[in-house]
C-alpha positions in Angstrom: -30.1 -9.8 15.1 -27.6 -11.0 12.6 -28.4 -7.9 10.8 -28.3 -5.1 13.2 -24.7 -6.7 14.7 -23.0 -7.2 11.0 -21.4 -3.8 11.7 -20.3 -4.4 15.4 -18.9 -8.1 14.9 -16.4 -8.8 12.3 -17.2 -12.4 11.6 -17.2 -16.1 12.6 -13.6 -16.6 11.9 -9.9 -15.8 12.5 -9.7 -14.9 8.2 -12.8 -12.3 8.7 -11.1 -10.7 11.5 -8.2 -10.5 9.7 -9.6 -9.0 6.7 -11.0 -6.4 9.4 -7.9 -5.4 10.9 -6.1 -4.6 7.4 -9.0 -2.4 6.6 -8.8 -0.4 10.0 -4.9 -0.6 9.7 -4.5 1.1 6.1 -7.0 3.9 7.6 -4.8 4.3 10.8 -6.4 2.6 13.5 -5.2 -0.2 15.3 -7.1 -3.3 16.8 -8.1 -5.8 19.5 -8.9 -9.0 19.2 -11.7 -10.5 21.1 -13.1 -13.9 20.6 -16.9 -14.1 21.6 -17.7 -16.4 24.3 -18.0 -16.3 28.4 -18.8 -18.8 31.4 -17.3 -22.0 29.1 -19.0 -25.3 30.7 -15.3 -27.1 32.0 -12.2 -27.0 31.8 -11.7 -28.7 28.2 -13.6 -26.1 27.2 -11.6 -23.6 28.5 -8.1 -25.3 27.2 -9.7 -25.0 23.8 -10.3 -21.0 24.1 -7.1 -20.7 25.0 -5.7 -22.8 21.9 -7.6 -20.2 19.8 -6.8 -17.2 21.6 -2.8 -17.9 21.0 -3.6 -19.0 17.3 -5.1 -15.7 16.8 -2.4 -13.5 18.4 -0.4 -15.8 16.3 -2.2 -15.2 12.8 -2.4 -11.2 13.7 1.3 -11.0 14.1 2.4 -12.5 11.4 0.2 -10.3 9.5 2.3 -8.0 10.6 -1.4 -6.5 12.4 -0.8 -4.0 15.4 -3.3 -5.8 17.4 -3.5 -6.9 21.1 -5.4 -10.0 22.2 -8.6 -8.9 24.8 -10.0 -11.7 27.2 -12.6 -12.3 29.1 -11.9 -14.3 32.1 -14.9 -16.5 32.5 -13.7 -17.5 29.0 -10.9 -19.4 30.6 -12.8 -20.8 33.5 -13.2 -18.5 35.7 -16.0 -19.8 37.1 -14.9 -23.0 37.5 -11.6 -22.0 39.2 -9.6 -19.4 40.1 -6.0 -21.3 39.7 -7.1 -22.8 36.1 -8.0 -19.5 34.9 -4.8 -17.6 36.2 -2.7 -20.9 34.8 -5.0 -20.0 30.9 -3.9 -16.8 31.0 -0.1 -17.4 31.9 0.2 -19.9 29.2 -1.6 -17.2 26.9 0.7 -14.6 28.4 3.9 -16.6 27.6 2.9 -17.1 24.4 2.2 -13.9 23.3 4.9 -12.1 24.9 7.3 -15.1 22.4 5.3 -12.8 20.2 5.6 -9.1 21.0 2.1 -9.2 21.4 0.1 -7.7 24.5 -3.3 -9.1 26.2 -5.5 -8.0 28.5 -7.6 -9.0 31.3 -11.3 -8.1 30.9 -13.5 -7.4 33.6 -17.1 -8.7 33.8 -20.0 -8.4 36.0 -19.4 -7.6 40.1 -19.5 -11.2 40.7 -16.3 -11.8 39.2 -14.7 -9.2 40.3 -12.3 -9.7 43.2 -11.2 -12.9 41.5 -10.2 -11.0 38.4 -8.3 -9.1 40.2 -6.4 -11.0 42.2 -5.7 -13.4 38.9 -4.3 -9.9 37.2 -2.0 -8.8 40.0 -0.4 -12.3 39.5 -0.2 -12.2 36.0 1.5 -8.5 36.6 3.9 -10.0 38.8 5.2 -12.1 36.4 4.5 -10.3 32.1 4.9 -6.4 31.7 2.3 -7.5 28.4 -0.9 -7.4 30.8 -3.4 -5.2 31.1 -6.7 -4.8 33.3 -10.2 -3.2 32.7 -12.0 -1.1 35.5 -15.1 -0.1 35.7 -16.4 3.4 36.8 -20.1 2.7 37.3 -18.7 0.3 40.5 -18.6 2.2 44.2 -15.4 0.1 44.6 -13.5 1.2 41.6 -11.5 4.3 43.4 -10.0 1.6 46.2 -9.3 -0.7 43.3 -7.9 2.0 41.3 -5.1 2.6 44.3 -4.7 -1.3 45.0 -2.9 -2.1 41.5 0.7 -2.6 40.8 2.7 -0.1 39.5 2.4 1.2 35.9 -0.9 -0.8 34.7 -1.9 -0.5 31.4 -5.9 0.2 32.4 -8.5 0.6 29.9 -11.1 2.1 31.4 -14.5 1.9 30.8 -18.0 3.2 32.1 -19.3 -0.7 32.7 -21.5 -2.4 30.4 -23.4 -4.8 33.0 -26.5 -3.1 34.9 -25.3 -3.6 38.9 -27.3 -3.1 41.5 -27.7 0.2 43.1 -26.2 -0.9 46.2 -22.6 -1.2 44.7 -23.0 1.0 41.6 -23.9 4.3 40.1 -27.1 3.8 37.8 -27.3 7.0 36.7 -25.1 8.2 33.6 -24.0 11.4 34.8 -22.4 9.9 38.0 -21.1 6.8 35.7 -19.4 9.7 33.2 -17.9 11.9 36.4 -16.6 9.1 37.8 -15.1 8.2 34.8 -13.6 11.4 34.3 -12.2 11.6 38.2 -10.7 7.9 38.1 -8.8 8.6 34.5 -7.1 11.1 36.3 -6.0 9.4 39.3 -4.9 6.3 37.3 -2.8 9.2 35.1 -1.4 10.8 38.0 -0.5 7.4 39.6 1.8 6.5 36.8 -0.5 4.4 34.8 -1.6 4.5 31.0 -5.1 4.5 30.6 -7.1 3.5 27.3 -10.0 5.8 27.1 -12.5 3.2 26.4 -15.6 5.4 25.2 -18.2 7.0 22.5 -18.6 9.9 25.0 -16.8 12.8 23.4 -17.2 15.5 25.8 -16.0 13.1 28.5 -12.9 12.2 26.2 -12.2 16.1 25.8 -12.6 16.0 29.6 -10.3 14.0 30.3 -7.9 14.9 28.1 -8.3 18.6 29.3 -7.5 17.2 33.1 -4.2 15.3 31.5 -3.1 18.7 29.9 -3.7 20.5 32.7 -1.4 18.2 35.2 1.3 18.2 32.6 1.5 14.8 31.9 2.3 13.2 28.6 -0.2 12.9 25.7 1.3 9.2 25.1 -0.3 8.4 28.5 -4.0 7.6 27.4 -5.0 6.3 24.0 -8.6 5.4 22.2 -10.2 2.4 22.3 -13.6 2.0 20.3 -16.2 -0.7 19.2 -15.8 -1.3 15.6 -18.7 0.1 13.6 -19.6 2.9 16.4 -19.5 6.5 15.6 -16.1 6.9 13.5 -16.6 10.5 13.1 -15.0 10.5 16.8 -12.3 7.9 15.7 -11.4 10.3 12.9 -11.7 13.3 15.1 -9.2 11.8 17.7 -6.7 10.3 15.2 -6.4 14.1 13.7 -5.5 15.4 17.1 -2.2 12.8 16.8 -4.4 10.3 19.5 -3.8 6.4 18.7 -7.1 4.8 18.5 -7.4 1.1 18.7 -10.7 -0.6 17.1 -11.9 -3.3 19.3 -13.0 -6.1 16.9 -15.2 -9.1 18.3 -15.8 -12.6 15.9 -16.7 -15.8 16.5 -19.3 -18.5 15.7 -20.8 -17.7 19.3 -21.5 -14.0 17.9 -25.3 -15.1 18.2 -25.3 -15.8 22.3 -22.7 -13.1 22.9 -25.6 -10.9 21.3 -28.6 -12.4 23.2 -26.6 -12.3 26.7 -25.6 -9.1 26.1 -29.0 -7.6 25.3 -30.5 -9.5 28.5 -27.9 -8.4 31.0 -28.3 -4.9 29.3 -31.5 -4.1 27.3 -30.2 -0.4 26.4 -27.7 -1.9 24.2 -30.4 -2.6 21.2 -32.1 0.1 21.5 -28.7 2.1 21.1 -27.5 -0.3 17.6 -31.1 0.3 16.1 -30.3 4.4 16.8 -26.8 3.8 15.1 -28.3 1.9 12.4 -30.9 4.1 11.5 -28.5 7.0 11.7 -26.4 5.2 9.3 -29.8 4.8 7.1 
């Protein structure tokens, strides 16, 4: 396991990540941080995420790293309460925006949904450096999509957790048109929208539907795993795109690895593809 996720995880520490960044910086992408870890036990716990999350935003900035902090909710107690986890990421939030740096809101399985939402449109009220993540394989997305605040920062993505088919497409081509359709509402609603994907005919898609409704190219950006299919990351950077690198570390990089593969088996066989490929 340790071997197959070497090229997706960029460490167990702040230093590795680091290290990570500069190399995707001096080739002209940027980053996002992301700390592995999800559903901490209490709320010590959680304080302690938070402590690391504003050391790392910290360390990246006065690297002088274009790089944006990325954060799970259950990582800062979601589960455990609503009001701890929006008061985590208002502390976080205050910090970083001391720092000119921006965070954002993840979104995790349908079970958490509502209540990260209602924690972002808090958060909105009070930073302009919050962003959100939506989902298009979820039924609700398109009412969520016209529920947020004014000029989001959304990334969006197709949905990595397998939901049931009572609430969620299951099926990839009704994931990727959704996709598609949603991208273009959030652009035509005033939003910026980071195209979270590997897909390349649904990125030329949507960028396609942008140029055809006139709106500005600065409106949606790139974000990709690290280690995943860079011919696209070189491809978009070349047609003047800015492409961000997500880039996960941490000493939990073994659970984050072994949840991940249980709530979505499709995942290894798609890094033993990539792996041979690169082979």
């Amino acid at each position: 396991m340790r071997q197959l996720s070497a090229r997706y995880i960029a460490g167990e520490t702040i230093e590795e990540a680091l290290d990570k960044l500069r190399g995707l910086q001096a080739r002209g992408y940027l980053g996002v941080l992301d700390i592995l870890g999800e559903d901490v036990a209490d709320e010590a716990e959680a304080r302690d995420v938070l402590r690391t999350y504003q050391a790392a935003a910290t360390a990246a900035s006065e690297a002088g790293l274009d790089s944006y902090v990325s954060v799970k909710p259950t990582h800062l107690g979601l589960r455990i309460s609503r009001d701890l986890c929006e008061e985590l990421y208002a502390e976080l939030l205050q910090h970083c925006s001391e720092i000119d740096v921006f965070a954002r809101v993840e979104m995790e399985d349908h079970s958490t949904t509502d209540d990260t939402l209602e924690v972002f449109r808090a958060l909105r009220a009070r930073f302009d450096n919050v962003g959100i993540v939506l989902q298009s394989r979820l039924f609700r997305t398109p009412a969520d999509v016209d529920a947020l605040p004014d000029d989001c920062d959304v990334r969006m993505v197709k949905g990595i957790y397998l939901e049931p088919a009572e609430i969620a497409h299951t099926q990839p081509d009704p994931i990727r048109q959704a996709f598609i359709d949603l991208t273009e509402t959030l652009l035509k609603n005033g939003h910026t929208v980071a195209v979270a994907t590997h897909d390349g005919v649904m990125a030329d898609a949507v960028l396609e539907r942008q140029a055809a409704a006139g709106i500005a190219e600065d409106r949606t950006y790139f974000e990709v795993l690290l280690g995943v299919q860079e011919r696209l990351w070189l491809d978009w950077k070349e047609r003047g795109k800015c492409v961000r690198a997500y880039v996960p570390y941490g000493p939990e990089w073994r659970a984050y690895s072994q949840r991940r593969l249980r709530k979505n088996p499709e995942i290894l066989r798609h890094l033993i593809k990539a792996t041979l490929r690169l082979s």
